[in-house]
C-alpha positions as CSV (number, residue, x, y, z in Angstrom):
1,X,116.0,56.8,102.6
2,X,116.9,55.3,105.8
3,X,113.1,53.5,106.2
4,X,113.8,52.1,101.9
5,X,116.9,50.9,103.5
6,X,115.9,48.9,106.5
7,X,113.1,47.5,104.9
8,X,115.2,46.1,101.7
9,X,115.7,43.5,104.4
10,X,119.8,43.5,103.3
11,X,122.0,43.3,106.6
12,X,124.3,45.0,104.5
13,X,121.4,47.9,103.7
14,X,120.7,47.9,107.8
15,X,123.8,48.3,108.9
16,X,124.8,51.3,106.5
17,X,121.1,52.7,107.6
18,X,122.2,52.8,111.3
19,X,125.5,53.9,110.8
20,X,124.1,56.8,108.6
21,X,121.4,57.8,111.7
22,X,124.1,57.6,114.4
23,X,125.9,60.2,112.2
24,X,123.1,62.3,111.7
25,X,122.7,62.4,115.4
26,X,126.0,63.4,116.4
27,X,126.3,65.6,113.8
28,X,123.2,67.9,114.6
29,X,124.6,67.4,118.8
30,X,127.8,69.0,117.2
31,X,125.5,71.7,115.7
32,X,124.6,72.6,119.5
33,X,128.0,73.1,120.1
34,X,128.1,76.2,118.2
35,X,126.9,79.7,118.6
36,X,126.0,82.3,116.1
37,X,126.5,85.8,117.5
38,X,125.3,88.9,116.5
39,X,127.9,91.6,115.7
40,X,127.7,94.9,114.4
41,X,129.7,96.2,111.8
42,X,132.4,99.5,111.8
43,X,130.1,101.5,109.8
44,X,127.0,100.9,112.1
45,X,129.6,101.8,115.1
46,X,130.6,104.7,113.1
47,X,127.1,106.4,112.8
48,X,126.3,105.5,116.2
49,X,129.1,107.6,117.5
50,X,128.9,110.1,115.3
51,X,125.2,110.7,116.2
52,X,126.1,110.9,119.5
53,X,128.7,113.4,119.3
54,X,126.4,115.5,116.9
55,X,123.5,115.6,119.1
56,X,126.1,116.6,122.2
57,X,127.4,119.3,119.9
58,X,124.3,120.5,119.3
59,X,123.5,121.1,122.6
60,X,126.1,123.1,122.9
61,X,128.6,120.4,124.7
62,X,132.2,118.6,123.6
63,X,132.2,115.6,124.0
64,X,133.2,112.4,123.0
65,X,131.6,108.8,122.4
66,X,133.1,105.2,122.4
67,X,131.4,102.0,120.7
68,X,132.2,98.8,122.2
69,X,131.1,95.4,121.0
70,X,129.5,92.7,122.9
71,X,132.8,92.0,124.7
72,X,133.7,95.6,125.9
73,X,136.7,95.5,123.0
74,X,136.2,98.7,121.6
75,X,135.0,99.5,117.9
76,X,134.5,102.8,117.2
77,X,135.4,106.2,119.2
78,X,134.5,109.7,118.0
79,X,136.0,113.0,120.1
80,X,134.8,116.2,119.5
81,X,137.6,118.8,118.4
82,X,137.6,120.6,122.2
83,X,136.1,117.8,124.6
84,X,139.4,116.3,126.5
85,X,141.2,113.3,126.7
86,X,139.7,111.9,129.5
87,X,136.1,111.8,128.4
88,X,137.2,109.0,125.8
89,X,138.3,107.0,129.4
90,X,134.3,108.2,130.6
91,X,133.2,107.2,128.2
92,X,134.5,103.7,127.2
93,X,134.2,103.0,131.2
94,X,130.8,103.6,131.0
95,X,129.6,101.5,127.7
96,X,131.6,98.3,129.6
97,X,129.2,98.7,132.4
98,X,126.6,98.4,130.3
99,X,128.1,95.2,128.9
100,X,128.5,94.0,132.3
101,X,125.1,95.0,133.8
102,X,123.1,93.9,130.4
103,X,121.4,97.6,131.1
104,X,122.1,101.0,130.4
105,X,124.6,102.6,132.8
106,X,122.1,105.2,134.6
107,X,119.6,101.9,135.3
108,X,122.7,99.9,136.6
109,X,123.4,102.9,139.0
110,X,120.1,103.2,140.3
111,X,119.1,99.4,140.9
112,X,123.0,98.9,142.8
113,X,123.6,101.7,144.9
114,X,124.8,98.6,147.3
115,X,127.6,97.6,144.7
116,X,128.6,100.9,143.9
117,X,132.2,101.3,145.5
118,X,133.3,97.9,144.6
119,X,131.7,97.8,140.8
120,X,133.7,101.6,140.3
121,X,136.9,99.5,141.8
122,X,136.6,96.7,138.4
123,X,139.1,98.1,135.7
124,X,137.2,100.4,132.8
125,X,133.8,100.0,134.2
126,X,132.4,103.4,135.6
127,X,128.7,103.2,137.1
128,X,127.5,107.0,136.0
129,X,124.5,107.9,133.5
130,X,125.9,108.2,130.1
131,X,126.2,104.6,128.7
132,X,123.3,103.0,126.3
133,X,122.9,99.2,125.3
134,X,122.6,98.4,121.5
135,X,120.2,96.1,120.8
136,X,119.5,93.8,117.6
137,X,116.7,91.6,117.4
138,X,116.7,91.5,121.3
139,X,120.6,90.5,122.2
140,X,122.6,93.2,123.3
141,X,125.5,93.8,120.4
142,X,127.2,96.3,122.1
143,X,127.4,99.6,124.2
144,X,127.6,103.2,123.5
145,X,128.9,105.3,126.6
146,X,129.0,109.2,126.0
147,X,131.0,111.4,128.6
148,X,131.7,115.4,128.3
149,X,128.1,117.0,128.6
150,X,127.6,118.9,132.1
151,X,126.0,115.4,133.8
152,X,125.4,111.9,133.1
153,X,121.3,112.3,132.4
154,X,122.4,114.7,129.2
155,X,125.5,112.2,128.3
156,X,122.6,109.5,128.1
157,X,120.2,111.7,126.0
158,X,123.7,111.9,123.8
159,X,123.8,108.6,123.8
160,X,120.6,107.1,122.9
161,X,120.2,109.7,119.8
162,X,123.2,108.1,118.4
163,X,121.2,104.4,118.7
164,X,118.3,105.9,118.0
165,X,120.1,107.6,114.5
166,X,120.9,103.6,113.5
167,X,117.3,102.4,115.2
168,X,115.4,101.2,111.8
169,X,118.7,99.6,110.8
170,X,118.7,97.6,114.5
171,X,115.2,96.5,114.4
172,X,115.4,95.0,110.7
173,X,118.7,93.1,111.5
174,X,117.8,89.3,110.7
């Protein structure tokens, strides 16, 4: 439309063509400006939790597991009926390091044993086994972080059943 336009040979025509195309320009630099994030929803946080705390009853343990989002804001948190209070603290401390490592909490541990002491000083982040990232179409969405079995390494096996209850729903997301 722009080409017809400029080759109508109307200054009038021209003029309105260029004006249109400076538009469209800033217009799709404005576009650039914006980013569409992945999120998950309640429900999906839901069955993630509940997964986890399943599979840790199962086993025989009480204990409790806390969904946060991409931003460590938490969005779901399951307890089982005996585990106490302050595996829900655990817990949510260790899906945050997990949002702020990008890994999962037992693979944070191990590659920054140097960090360690300072990392465990950074309000409601906790670097111990136990936390899991969710993953959608390869961006992290959020964090599950289990605490209450007897160790870290059976808090992570927790953990990942509950992603891995949601998995097929985590690879499809478009």
């Amino acid at each position: 439309m722009i080409k017809a336009l400029i080759n109508s040979g109307s200054v009038f025509a021209t003029v309105v063509a260029l004006t249109m195309s400076c538009f469209m320009q800033v217009r799709q630099a404005e576009a650039a400006d914006i980013i569409m994030v992945r999120r998950m929803t309640m429900e999906l946080a839901l069955d993630i939790a509940r997964a986890a705390v399943q599979s840790c009853r199962d086993a025989g343990y009480q204990a409790s597991a806390v969904i946060v989002d991409r931003n460590g804001i938490v969005q779901a948190v399951m307890r089982d009926t005996l585990a106490n209070r302050f595996t829900l603290q655990a817990a949510e401390s260790k899906a945050n390091a997990v949002i702020l490592a990008g890994v999962d909490s037992s693979e944070f541990r191990a590659n920054r044993q140097d960090i360690r002491p300072e990392i465990n000083q950074i309000s409601d982040v906790l670097m111990m086994d136990g936390g899991v990232a969710i993953r959608a179409a390869g961006s992290i969405i959020g964090a599950v972080g289990v605490s209450g079995a007897p160790g870290g390494d059976k808090d992570e096996i927790c953990a990942r059943a509950g992603v891995e209850e949601v998995q097929d729903r985590l690879d499809f997301a478009d």
